[in-house]
Structures are given as C-alpha cells and as structure tokens.
N, C-alpha and C positions, 0 to 999 in steps of 0.2 A: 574465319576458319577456312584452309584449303589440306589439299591430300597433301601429303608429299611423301615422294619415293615408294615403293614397289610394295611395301609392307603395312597399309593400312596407318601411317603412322600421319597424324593430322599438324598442321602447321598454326598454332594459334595466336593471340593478341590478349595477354593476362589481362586483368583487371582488377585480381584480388591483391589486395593488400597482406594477406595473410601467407606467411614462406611455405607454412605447413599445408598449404589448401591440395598441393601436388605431390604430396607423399605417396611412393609406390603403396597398394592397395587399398585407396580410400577412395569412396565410394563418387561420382557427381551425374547429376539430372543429363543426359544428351540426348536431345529430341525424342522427349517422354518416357524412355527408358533410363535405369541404373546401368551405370557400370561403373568398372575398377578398375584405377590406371598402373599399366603395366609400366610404365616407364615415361620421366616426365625430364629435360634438357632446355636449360635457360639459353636463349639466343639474344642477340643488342636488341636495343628499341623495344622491351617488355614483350619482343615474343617469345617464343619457346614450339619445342616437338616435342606432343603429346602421344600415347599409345595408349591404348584404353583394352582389356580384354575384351576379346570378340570380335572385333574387329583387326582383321587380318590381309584384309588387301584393299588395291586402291579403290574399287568400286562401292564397296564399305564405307572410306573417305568421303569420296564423291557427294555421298547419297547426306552427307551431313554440310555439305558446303552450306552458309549462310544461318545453322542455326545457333543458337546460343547453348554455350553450357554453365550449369548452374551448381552447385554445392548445394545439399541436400537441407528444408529447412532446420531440422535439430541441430548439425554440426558448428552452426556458426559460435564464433566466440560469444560468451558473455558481456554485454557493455555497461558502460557507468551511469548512474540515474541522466537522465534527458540527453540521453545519447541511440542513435536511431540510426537503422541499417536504411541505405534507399528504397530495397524494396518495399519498404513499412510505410513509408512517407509516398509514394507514386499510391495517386488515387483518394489521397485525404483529400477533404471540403474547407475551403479556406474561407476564414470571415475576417473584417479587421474589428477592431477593441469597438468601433462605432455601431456594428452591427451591420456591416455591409457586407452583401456574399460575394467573393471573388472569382470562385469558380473551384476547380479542382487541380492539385498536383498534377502537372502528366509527365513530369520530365526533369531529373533533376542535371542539374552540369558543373561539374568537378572545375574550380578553377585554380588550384592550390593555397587559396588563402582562407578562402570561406566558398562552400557549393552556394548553387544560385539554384533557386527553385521556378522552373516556370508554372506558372499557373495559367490555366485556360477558362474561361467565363464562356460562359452557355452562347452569346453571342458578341462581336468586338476584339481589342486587342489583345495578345497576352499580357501577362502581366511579370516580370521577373523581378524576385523577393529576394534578396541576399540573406544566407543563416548566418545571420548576426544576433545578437540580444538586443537590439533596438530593433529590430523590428518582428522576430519570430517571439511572442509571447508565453503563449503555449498550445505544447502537442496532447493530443489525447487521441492515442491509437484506438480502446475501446471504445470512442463515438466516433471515431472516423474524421475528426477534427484537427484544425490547426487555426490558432489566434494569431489574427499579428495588426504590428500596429503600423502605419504607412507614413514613412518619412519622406519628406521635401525632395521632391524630385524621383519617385519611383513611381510615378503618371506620366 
C-alpha cells in the first residue's frame, strides 16, 4: 500500500477474490481501526485506488504505508464443508497419519493449481505440503490441527 495524489487516496495490491470485498461503504480492518471505503477504482496488475472515510490527505496515506488491510471477521462468505479461509489454517499444529509432529502452518503460498502450505518444526528445515487429498488428511480447526500423510519425495 502507498499514498497517491493529494487526497488521502491509497494505491493498493488486492488479494481478495471476492468483487464485492470493495463496495462503496463496506466496512475493512486498516491498521486496527474500522473504516468505510468511500471509493474503490480497479487499475492492471490486481491493483486498484482505494479511499476509505477519514482519511483525507496525503499524510493520512503515508502513515498507513506498509500495513495490511483486512475485511472484517463476520463479512467473509460462507464456504463448503472442508473448505478453509488462510487465515484459519496459518498457526495449525501439523502431525502425519504416523504420529510425527511437523511443526506449525506459518505460511501459506497461492500457486494457482493447488496452495502450498509451509510448515515450520520447532527446529531444522521447513517443510512444504501441497493441499492435495493425498496428502492433507484432515483439518480440525477446533483442536488446532491438521493430519496429513507424507508422500514420496516431500523430505
């Protein structure tokens, strides 16, 4: 995220998949406070000029370089059984089908055909798990878990 031009208006880098996420008055998280965007402009390469209420010049801008904005938790859509937003999964405890602890979610990475989870173990290398059904078992957001089972060549 950077300023641009004279009127508080922010130059962003989308990442929602959702068209409706930038509807004039809908509410999103920017650096711990609410606001509501006054006016939202698709530009090439998935950026876009953002306005948000209350923010009204460049110094406003400025002061938000570098942080992330978020959509508020209740707004997100509805998904289908074993279907999981990233934030949900970043921070699960991953074990394989053997009972071996792999470490935790920290990161997941969009590659267009299937995300790649990296996993981090307490100490050593990561580990990166492709969300496939051969190897992602299962999720259980209430314990904080993820099963999976370790195919040929992801050591």
């Amino acid at each position: 995220m950077r300023p641009h031009g004279l009127d508080g208006a922010l130059r962003i880098q989308s990442l929602s998949d959702n068209p409706d996420r930038f509807s004039i008055g809908e509410p999103l998280n920017v650096a711990g406070a609410v606001r509501s965007i006054d006016s939202y402009q698709s530009l090439p390469n998935g950026q876009a000029l953002l306005r948000l209420r209350g923010l009204h010049n460049p110094a406003h801008a400025r002061a938000l370089v570098g942080e992330w904005i978020f959509a508020p938790i209740g707004s997100a859509d509805s998904l289908e059984p074993d279907e999981f937003y990233h934030y949900q999964l970043i921070g699960l405890s991953v074990t394989t089908d053997d009972g071996e602890s792999l470490g935790t979610i920290r990161e997941i990475i969009a590659t267009g055909s299937n995300d790649v989870y990296v996993v981090r173990p307490e100490s050593g290398p990561e580990i990166l798990l492709p969300a496939i059904s051969q190897v992602i078992r299962r999720i259980d957001l209430e314990s904080g878990t993820m099963l999976v089972h370790l195919i040929h060549g992801l050591r």
